[in-house]
N, C-alpha and C positions, 0 to 999 in steps of 0.2 A: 885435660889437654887432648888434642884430636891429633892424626895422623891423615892425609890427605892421599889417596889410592895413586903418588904420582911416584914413577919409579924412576930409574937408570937402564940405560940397555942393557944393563947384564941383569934385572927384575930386582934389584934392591931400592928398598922405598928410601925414599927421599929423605936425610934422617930431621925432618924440618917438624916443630911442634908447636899447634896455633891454640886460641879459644874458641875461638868462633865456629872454625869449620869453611870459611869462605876462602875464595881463592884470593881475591883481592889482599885478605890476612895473608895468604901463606905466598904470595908473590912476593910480600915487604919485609915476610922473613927471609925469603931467597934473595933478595937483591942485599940482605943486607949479610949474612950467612956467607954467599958469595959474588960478593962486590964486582969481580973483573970475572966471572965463567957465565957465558952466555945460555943461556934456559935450550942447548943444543941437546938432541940426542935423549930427550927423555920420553917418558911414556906415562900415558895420561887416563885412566881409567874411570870412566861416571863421573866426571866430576861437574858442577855444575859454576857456570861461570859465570859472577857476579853481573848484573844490569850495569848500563849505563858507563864501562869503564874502559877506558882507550887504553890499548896497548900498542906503544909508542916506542918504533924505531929497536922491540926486543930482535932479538936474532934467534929464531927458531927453526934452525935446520934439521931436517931427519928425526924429526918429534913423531911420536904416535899419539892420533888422539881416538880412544875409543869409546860408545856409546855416552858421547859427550856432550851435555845442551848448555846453546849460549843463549841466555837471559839477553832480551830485548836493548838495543842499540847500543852495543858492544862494537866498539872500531876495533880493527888491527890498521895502525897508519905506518906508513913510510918502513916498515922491517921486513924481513924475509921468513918465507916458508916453505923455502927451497926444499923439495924432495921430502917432507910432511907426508903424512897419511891421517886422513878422518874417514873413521870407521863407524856409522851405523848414527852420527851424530846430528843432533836439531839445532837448525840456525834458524835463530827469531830475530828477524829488523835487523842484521850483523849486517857492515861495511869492514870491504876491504879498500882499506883507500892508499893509491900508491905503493903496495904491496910485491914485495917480490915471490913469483910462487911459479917458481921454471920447476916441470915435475912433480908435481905437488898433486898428491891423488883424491880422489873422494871416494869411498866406499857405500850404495843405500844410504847416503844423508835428504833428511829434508832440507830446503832450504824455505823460509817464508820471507818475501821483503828482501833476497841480501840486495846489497848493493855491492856493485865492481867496479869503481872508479880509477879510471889513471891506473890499474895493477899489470906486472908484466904476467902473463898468463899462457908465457908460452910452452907450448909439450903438457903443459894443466891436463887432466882425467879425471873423465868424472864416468860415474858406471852404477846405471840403476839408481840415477838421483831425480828426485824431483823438484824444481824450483819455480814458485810459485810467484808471481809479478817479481821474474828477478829483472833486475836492471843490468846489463855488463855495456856502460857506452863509453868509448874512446879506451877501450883495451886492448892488448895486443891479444890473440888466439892464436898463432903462428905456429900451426903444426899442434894445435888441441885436438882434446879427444872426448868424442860423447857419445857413451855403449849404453845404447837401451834405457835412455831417460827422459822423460815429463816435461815439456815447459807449459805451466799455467800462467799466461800474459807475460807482456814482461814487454824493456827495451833493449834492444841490440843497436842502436843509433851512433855510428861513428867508429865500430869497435872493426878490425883487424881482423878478418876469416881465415889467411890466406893457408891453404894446405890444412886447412880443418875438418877432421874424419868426425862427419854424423853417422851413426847406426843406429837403427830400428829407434831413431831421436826423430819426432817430427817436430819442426821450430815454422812450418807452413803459415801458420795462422798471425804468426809475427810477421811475418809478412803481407802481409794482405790475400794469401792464397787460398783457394776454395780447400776445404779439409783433406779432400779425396786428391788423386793426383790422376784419377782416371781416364781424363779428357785429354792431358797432356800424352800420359802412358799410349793411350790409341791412337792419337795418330801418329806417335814415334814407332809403335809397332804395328803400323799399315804402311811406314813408308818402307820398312824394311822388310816386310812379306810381297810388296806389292814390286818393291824395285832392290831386291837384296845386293845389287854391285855397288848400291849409295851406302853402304858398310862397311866402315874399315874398323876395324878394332885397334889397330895400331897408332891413331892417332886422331889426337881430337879433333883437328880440324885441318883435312885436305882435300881443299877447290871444293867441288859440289859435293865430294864426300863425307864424313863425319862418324863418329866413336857414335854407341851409344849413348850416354852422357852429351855428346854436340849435337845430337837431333834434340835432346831434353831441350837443352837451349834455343836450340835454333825456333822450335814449336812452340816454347816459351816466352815468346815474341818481346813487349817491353819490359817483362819482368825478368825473361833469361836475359835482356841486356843490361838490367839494374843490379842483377847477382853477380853476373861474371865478374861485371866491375868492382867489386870491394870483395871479391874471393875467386878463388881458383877454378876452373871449371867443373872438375868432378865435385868441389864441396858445393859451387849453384847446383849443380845438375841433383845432388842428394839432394834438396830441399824442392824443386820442382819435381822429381819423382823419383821419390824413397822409394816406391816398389821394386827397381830396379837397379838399386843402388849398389847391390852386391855383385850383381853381373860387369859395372865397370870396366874394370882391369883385364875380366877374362878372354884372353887374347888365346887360349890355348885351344876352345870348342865352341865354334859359333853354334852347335846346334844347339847350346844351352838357352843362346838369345833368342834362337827363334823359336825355342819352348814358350820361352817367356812371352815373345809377341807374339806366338797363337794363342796362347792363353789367356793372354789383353784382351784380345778382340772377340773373345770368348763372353767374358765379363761384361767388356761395352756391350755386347748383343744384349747379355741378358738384362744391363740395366736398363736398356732403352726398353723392352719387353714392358717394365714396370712403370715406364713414363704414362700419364692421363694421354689420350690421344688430343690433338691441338683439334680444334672449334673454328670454324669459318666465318666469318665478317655476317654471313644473313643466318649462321644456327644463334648467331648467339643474339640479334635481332628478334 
């Protein structure tokens, strides 16, 4: 008989004993072990989670799950993972469908494949993850968090940005944006060297004036007006130009921003330095 590395929040193991070894076993011993206490509050260590197996409407709030992989097209449908932590964990093909996970962190997980269907995913954190053709459409993000992670493809189609903090996360390319943000960045930072009174840091948008973040837009032409519309201004304005995503808020030292946009226009010099010089109608005749 096997022991399964899943504990209680005070580190006592689960007193549950299978043959197998699979979780799928030792679920069917806990649901039936304890019939009416919800799989809350426990802690989840290597385990490795059975393929192909929906978990349905359990109630898992305030669980830990550590360096933990789920076996390919594994649902969690219609139950909670409110306030949950995965720590260091591999999602292969996993769907959250309909899923509740207000606060719910991610720690270093890969994800390959998930799918985010219909999940409420609001105040969600994710921090140094990378998610590979992930899908999240028609989710809510309302006040999510993404610290320093990867997106390799993926769709964001229909889902809810509003008050969503990217950092050092570029999602550009899902969008249809050029990788670089550096054509945008220069000439947000020439209108503000060139005419520093069209700066207000106080607010995003007043009359001819504008935040840093509302020139991103503003120079961001149909795409800052396809962003703004399904999210907040500063989370468009982080996805047209993360370079200066951090300067935002900073209302306290403009000469920080105008480090930043001489230092733009520093970089545009030099990239243009390294462009082929363009060719005339009769050289290239």
């Amino acid at each position: 008989m096997k022991q399964l590395n899943i504990s209680f929040a005070n580190g006592e193991l689960v007193p549950i004993f299978i043959e197998e070894g699979s979780f799928r076993e030792w679920m069917a011993a806990y649901k039936h072990k304890y019939p009416y206490t919800p799989m809350s509050g426990l802690i989840f260590r290597e385990i490795k989670f059975d393929h192909d197996m929906v978990l349905e409407d359990l109630f898992m709030e305030e669980c830990t799950f550590i360096n933990c992989t789920f076996e390919p097209w594994i649902t969690f449908q219609r139950g909670t993972l409110n306030k949950s932590s995965f720590e260091d964990c591999t999602f292969n093909q996993t769907t959250f469908r309909g899923c509740s996970m207000k606060q719910t962190k991610f720690f270093r997980c890969l994800f390959k494949q998930p799918q985010f269907v219909d999940a409420d995913m609001k105040t969600i954190y994710f921090k140094d993850c990378e998610l590979a053709q992930a899908s999240l459409r028609s989710n809510n993000l309302f006040n999510a968090h993404f610290y320093g992670c990867v997106f390799i493809e993926g769709n964001l189609h229909h889902t809810s940005f509003a008050y969503t903090t990217l950092r050092n996360t570029n999602v550009r390319h899902l969008f249809d944006l050029p990788s670089s943000d550096l054509a945008i960045a220069a000439k947000v930072a020439e209108q503000i060297i060139r005419c520093p009174e069209t700066l207000d840091m106080t607010s995003w948008d007043c009359g001819p004036n504008h935040c840093l973040a509302g020139w991103a837009i503003h120079f961001g032409g149909e795409h800052g007006k396809v962003l703004e519309n399904i999210m907040t201004t500063d989370t468009a304005a982080s996805i047209l130009m993360p370079s200066a995503s951090h300067l935002f808020f900073d209302t306290d030292d403009p000469k920080r921003v105008y480090a930043w946009a001489e230092a733009t226009l520093k970089a545009k010099a030099e990239a243009d330095k390294l462009l082929p010089p363009l060719q005339d109608d009769d050289e290239e005749k």
